[in-house]
C-alpha positions, 0 to 999 in steps of 0.5 A: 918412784919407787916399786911400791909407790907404783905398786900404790897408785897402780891399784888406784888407777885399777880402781877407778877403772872398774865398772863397779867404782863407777857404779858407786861414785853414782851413788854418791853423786845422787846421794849428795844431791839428796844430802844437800837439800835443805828440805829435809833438815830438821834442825841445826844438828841435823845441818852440821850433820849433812855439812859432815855428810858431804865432806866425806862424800866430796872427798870420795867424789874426788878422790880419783883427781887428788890420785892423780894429782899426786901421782903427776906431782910425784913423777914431776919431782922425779924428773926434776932432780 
């Protein structure tokens, strides 16, 4: 891998590590919970918007695994050439 390939998932790790990330993938977690109930829709604009709403959200939620998936499968790679 080279140095800013490393460099790219390196400041990723960093990230996920921080107090704050945590704080914020709380956040989003207690979000999506509100995000996901039925309760509160108004109408089907409104349930096409949250459906956009939680895409977004589980791609933050699971951004941390797709990072580290990617890394693994790039140094995977490497090793097998």
């Amino acid at each position: 891998m080279d140095q800013e390939t490393q460099e790219y998932y390196d400041n990723y790790f960093n990230l996920f590590m921080s107090d704050g990330w945590k704080q914020l993938m709380q956040d989003f977690n207690n979000n999506a919970v509100q995000i996901n109930s039925v309760e509160a829709v108004k109408d089907a604009d409104d349930v096409y918007f949250r459906k956009g709403q939680l895409n977004v959200l589980a791609h933050l939620l699971n951004m941390e695994n797709i990072v580290s998936t990617n890394y693994d499968e790039a140094n995977k790679s490497e090793e097998d050439d």
